[in-house]
TORTI-755417 format. One record per residue: x, y, z of N, C-alpha, C in turn; residue in three letters. Coordinates in nm, 3 decimals. Atoms other than C-alpha are relative to their C-alpha. Last residue first. Layout:
BEGIN
[pt [X Y Z] [X Y Z] [X Y Z] 'ALA']
...
END
This chain:
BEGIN
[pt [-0.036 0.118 0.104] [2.799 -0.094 -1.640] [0.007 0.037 -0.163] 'UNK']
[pt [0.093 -0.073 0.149] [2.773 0.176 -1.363] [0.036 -0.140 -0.068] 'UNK']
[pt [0.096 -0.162 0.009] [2.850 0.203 -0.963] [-0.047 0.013 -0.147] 'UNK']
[pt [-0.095 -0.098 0.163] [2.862 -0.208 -0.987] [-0.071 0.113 0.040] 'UNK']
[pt [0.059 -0.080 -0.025] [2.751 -0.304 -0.572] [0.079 0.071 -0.154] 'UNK']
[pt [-0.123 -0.103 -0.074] [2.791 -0.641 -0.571] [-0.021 0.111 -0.060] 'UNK']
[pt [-0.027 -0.124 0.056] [2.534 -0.887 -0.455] [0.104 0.095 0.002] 'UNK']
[pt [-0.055 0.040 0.126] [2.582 -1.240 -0.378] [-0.004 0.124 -0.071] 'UNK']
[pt [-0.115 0.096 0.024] [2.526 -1.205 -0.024] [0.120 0.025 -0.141] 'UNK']
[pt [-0.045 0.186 0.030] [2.201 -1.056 -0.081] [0.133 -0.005 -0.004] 'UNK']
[pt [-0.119 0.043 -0.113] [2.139 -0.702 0.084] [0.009 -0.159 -0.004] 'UNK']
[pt [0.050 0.085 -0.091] [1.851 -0.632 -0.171] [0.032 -0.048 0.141] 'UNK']
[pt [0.079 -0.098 -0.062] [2.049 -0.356 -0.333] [-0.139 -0.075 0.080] 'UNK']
[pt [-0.084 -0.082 -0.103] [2.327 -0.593 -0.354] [-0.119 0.115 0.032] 'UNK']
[pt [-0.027 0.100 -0.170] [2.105 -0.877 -0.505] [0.071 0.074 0.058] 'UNK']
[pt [0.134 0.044 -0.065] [1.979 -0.587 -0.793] [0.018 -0.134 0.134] 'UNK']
[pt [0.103 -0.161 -0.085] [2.303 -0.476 -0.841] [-0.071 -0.009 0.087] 'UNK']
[pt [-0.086 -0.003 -0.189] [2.464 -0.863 -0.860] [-0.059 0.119 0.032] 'UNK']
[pt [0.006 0.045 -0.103] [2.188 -0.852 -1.169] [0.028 -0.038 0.159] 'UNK']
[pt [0.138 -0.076 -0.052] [2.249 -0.563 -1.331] [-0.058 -0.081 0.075] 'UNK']
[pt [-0.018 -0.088 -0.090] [2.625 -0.692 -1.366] [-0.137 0.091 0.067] 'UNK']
[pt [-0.054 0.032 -0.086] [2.504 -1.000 -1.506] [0.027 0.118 0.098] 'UNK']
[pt [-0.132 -0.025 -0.059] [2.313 -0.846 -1.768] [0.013 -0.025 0.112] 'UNK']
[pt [-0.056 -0.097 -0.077] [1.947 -0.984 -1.802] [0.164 0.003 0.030] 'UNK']
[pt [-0.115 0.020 -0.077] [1.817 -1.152 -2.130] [0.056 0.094 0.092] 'UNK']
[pt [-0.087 -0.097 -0.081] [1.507 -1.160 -2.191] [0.083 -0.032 0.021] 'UNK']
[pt [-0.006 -0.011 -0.177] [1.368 -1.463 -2.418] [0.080 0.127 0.049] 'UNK']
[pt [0.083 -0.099 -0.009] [1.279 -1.400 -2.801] [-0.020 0.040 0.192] 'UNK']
[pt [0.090 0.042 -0.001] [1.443 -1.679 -2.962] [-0.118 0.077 0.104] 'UNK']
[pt [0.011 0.018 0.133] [1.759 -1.504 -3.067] [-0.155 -0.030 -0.004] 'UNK']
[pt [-0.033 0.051 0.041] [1.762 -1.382 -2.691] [-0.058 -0.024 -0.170] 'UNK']
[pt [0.091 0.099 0.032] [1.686 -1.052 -2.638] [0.101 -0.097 -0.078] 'UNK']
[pt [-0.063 0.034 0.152] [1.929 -0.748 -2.448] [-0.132 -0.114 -0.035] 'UNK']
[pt [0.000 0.149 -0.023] [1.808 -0.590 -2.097] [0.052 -0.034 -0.199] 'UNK']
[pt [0.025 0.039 0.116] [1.853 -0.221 -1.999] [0.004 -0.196 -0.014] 'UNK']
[pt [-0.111 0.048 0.049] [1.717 -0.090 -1.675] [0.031 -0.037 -0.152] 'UNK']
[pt [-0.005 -0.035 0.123] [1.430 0.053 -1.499] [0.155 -0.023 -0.038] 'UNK']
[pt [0.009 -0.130 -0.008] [1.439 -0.086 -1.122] [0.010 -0.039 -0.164] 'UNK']
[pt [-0.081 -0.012 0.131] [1.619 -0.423 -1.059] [0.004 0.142 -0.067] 'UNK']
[pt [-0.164 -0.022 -0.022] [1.575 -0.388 -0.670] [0.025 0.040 -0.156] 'UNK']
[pt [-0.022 -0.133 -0.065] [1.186 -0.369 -0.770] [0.130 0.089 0.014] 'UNK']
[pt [0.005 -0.100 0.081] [1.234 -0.647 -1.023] [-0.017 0.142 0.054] 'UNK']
[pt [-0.111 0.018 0.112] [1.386 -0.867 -0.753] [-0.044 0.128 -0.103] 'UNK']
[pt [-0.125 -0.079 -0.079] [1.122 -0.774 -0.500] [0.126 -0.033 -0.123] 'UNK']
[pt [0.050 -0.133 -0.045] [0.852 -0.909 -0.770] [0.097 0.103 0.108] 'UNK']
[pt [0.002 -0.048 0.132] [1.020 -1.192 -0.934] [-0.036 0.161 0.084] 'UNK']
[pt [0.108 -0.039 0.066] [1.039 -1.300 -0.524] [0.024 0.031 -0.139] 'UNK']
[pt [0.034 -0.147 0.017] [1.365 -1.389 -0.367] [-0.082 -0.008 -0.090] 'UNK']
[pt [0.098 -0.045 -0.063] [1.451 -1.726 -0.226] [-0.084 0.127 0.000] 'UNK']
[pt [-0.053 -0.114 -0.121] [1.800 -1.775 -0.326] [-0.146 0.062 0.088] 'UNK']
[pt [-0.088 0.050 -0.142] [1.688 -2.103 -0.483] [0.011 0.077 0.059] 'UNK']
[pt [0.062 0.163 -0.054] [1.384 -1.966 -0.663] [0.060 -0.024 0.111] 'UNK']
[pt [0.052 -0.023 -0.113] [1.568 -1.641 -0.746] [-0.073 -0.087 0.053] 'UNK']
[pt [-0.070 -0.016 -0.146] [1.812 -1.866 -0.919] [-0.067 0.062 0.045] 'UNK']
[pt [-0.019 0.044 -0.057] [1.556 -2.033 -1.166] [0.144 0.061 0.141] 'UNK']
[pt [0.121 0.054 -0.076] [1.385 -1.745 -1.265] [0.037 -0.104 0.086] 'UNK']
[pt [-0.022 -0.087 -0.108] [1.752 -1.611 -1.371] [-0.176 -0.045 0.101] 'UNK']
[pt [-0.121 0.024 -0.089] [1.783 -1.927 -1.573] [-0.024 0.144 0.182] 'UNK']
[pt [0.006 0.125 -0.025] [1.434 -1.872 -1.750] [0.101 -0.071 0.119] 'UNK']
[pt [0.107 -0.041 -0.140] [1.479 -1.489 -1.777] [-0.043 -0.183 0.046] 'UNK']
[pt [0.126 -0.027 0.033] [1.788 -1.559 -1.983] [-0.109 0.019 0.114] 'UNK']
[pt [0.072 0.085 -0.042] [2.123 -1.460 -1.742] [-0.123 0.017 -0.072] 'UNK']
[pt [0.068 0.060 -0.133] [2.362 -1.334 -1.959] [-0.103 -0.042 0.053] 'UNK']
[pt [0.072 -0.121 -0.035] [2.484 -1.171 -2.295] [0.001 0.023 0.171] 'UNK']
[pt [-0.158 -0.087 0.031] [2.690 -1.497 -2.412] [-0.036 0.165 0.089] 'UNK']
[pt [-0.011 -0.049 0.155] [2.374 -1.668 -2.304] [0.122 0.062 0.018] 'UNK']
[pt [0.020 0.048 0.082] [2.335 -1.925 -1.992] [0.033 0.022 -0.205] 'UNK']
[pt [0.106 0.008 0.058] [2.501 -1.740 -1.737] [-0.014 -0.092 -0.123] 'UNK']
[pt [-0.085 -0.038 0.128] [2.797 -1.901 -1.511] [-0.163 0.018 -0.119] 'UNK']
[pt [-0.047 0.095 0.103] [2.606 -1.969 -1.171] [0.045 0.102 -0.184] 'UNK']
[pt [0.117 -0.021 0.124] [2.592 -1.678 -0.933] [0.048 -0.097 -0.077] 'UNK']
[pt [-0.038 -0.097 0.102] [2.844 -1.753 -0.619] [-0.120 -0.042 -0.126] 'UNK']
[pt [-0.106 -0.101 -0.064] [2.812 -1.953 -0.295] [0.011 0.103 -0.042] 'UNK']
[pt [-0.065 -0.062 0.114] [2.463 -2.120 -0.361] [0.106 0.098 0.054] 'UNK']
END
């Protein structure tokens, strides 16, 4: 994976999609939500999490992933 795939919701990545990229990238739910830390998240219509994109490159930049970039705020 070069770059974060294009999220699923207008919002961003549901927790379904974002389950499937720490999969490939190889990173735990559990170190991921550590990096992610207390945050805000939005809900899909149908009741799934949705995580902001920019809270996500956070959380892979405070991991030292590749694909992480380091937003100072969102």
């Amino acid at each position: 994976m070069n770059q974060l795939p294009t999220p699923n919701h207008p919002y961003g990545y549901p927790s379904s999609q974002l389950a499937e990229i720490l999969k490939e990238l190889k990173i735990s739910k559990q170190k991921f939500e550590k990096a992610f830390g207390v945050n805000t998240c939005s809900m899909s219509e149908t009741g799934e999490t949705i995580y902001y994109p920019c809270d996500v490159e956070r959380a892979l930049y405070k991991l030292g992933h590749k694909l992480g970039i380091n937003n100072m705020w969102d």
